[in-house]
C-alpha positions as CSV (number, residue, x, y, z in Angstrom):
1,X,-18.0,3.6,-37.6
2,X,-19.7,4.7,-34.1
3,X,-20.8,0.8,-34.0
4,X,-16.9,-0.1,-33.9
5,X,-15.8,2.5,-32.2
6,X,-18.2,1.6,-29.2
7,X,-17.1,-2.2,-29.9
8,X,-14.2,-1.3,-29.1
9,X,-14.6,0.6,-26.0
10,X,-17.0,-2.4,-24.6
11,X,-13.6,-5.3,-25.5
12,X,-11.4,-2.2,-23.9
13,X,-13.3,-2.2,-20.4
14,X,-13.7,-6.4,-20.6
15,X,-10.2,-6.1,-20.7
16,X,-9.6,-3.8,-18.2
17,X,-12.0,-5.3,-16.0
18,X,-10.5,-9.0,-16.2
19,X,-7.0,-7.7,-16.1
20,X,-7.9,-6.0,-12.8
21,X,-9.5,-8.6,-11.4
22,X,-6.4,-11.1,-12.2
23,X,-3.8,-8.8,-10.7
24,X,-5.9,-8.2,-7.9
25,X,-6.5,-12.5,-7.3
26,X,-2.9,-13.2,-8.2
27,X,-1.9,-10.3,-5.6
28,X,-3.9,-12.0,-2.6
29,X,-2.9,-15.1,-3.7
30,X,0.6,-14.0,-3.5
31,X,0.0,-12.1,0.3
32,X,-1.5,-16.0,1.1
33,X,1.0,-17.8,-0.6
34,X,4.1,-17.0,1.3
35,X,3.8,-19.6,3.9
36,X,2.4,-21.9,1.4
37,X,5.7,-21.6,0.1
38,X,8.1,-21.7,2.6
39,X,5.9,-25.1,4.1
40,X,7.2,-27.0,0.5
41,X,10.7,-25.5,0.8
42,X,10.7,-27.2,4.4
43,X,9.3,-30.4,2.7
């Protein structure tokens, strides 16, 4: 039971960790993608 219990916390942190790590890349690609953006919507 302790074995799952710590299986768990280890998939819990992956999780957080990645999840952090995506917001965090999507949010600098979103602050560098605004005049990405508006150069397509001129094209």
């Amino acid at each position: 039971m302790s074995f799952h219990s710590q299986l768990l916390l280890s998939a819990n942190l992956w999780l957080g960790a990645s999840l952090l790590v995506f917001v965090a890349f999507r949010f600098a690609r979103l602050r560098e993608g605004r005049g990405f953006r508006r150069r397509n919507d001129e094209r």
